[in-house]
C-alpha positions as CSV (number, residue, x, y, z in Angstrom):
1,X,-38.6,53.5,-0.8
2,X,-35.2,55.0,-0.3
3,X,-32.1,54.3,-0.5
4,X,-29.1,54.6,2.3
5,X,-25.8,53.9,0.6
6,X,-23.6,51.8,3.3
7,X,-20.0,52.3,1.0
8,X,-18.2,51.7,-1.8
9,X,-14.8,49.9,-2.6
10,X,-12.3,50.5,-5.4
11,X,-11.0,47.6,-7.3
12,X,-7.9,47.6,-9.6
13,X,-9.3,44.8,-11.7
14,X,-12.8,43.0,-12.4
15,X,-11.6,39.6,-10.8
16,X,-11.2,42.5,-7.0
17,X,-14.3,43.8,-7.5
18,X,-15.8,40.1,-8.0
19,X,-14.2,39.2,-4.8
20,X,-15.5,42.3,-3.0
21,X,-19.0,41.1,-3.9
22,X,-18.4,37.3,-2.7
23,X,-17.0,38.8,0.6
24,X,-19.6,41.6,0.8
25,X,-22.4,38.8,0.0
26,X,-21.1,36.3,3.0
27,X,-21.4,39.5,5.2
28,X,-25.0,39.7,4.6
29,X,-26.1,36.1,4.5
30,X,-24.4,35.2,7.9
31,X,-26.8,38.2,9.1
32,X,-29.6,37.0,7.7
33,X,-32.2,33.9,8.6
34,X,-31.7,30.9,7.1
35,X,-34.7,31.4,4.5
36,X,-33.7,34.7,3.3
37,X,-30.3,33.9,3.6
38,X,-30.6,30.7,0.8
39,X,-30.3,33.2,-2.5
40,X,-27.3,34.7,-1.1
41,X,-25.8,31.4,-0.3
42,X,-26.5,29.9,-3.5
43,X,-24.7,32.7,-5.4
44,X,-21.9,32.1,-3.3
45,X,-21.0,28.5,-5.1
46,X,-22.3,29.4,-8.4
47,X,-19.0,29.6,-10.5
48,X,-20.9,29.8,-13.6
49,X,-22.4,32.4,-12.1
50,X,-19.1,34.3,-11.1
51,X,-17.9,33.9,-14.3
52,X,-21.0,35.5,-15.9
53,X,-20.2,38.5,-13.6
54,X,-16.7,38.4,-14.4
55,X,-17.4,38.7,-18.2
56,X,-19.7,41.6,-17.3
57,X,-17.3,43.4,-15.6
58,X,-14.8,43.0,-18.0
59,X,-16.8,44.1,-20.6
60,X,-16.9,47.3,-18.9
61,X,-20.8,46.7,-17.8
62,X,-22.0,46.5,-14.0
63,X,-23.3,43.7,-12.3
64,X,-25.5,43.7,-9.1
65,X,-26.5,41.0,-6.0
66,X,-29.5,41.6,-4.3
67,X,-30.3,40.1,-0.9
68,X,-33.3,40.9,1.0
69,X,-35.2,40.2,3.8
70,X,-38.7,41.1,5.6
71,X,-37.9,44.7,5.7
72,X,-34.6,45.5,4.0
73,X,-33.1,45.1,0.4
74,X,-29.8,44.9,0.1
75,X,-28.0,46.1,-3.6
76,X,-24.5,45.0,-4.2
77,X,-23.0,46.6,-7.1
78,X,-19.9,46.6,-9.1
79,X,-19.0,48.9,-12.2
80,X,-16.6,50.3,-13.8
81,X,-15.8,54.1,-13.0
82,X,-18.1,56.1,-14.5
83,X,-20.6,53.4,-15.1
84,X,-24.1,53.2,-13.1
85,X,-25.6,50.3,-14.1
């Protein structure tokens, strides 16, 4: 497997880059079938999820979405500069 990096986005505060993920997320899972779709969807009205991520990210550690389908895995991550995971 490799990888094909699509972008990145800056973020002047963990609550931006949580927002860049939601919005990034929604992308995907309108492009997706409905069955692959479902996780994506799901984390989209999990607030205790969100504020899980937020924490991370405030912490100063990443946190990743992944979204796949048949052929294609999809890696969402936010982290602070100079950070990788």
């Amino acid at each position: 497997m490799h990888s094909i990096p699509l972008g990145s986005q800056e973020a002047s505060s963990p609550r931006l880059a949580l927002r860049w993920l939601q919005e990034r997320t929604r992308h995907i899972t309108d492009q997706l079938d409905a069955t692959y779709a479902q996780p994506g969807l799901h984390w989209l009205t999990d607030g205790a999820e969100h504020e899980r991520a937020l924490a991370y990210l405030t912490a100063g550690t990443g946190y990743q979405v992944t979204l796949y389908d048949e052929s294609t895995r999809y890696v969402l991550v936010a982290h602070p500069t100079g950070a990788t995971s």
